[in-house]
C-alpha positions as CSV (number, residue, x, y, z in Angstrom):
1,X,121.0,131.2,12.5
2,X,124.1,129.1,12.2
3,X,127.1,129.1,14.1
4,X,130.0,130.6,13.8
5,X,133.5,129.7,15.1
6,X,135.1,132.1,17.6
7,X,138.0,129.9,18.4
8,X,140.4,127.0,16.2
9,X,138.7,124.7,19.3
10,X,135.1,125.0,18.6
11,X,135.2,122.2,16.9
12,X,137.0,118.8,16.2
13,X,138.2,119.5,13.1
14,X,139.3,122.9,13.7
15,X,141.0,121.8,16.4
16,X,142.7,119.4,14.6
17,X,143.8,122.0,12.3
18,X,145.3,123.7,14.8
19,X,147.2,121.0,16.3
20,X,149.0,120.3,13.1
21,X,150.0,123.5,12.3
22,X,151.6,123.7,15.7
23,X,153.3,120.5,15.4
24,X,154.7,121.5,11.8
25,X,156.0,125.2,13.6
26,X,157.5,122.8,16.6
27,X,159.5,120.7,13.8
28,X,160.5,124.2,12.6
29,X,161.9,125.0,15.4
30,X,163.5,122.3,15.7
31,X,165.6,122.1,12.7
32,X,166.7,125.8,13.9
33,X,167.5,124.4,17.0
34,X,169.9,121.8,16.0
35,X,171.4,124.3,13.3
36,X,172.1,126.6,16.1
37,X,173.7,123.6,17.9
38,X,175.9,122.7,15.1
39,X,177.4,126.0,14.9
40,X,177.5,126.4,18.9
41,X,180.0,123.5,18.9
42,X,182.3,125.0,16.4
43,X,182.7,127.9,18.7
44,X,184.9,126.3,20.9
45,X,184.7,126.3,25.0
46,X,183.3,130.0,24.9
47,X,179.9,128.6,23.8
48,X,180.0,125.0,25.7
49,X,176.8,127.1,28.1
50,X,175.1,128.4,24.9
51,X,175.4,124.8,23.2
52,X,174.4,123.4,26.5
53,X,171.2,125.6,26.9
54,X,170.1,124.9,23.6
55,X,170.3,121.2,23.8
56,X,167.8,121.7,26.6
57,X,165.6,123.5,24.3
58,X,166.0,120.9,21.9
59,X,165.2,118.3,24.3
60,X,161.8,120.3,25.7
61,X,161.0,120.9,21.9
62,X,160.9,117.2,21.4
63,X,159.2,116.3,24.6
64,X,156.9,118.7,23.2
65,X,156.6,117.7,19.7
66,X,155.6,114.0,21.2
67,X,153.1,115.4,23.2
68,X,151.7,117.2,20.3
69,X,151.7,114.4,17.5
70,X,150.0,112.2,20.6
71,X,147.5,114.8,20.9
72,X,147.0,114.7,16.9
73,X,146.1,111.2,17.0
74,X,143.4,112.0,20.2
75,X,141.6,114.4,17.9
76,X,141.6,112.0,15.1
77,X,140.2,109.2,17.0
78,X,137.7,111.4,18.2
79,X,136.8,111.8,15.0
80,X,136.6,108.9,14.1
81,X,134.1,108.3,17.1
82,X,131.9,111.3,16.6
83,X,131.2,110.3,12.9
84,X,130.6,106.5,13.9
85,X,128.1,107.7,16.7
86,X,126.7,110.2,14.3
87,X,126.5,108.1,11.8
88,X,128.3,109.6,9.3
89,X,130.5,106.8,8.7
90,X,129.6,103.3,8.0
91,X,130.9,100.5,11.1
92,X,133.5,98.1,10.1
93,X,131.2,95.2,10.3
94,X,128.9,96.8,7.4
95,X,131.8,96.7,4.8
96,X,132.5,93.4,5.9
97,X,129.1,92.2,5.3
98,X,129.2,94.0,2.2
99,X,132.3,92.7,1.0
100,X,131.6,89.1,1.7
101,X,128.3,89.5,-0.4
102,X,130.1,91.4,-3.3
103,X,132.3,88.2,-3.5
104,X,129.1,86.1,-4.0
């Protein structure tokens, strides 16, 4: 019987997956953001807290989107790791060996 996934963080790669779909709907957001920003300022002093409120969003959306591209990289060097230790990827060292022979 083989396993089935019941969550996007069953596994590394799914995980993964995940991640970057999140961090493209962040950037998203963030270009909406900073549209809504540009028109906020041509309203004039009866939108300064509106502008104001969404330059915090914009702000948290790009502490956010750093956190999640960080969090990207995590999973790939996990990745990484898990295949070296499984074996499903050759170490550096071999290709280096390899490539010094090929050379010969």
């Amino acid at each position: 019987m083989s396993y089935t996934s019941e969550t996007p963080f069953d596994n590394i790669e799914s995980s993964h997956q995940y991640v970057s779909l999140l961090a493209d709907a962040i950037e998203e957001a963030r270009r909406e953001v900073e549209e809504e920003i540009a028109v906020s300022m041509t309203e004039g002093e009866s939108a300064e807290r509106r502008k104001e409120a969404l330059q915090i969003v914009a702000y948290n959306l790009a502490k956010l989107s750093l956190h999640i591209k960080t969090s990207g990289r995590i999973l790939n060097d996990l990745r990484s790791l898990r295949r070296l230790l499984l074996a499903e990827r050759e170490p550096l060292h071999v290709h280096a060996k390899a490539a010094g022979t090929a050379g010969n």
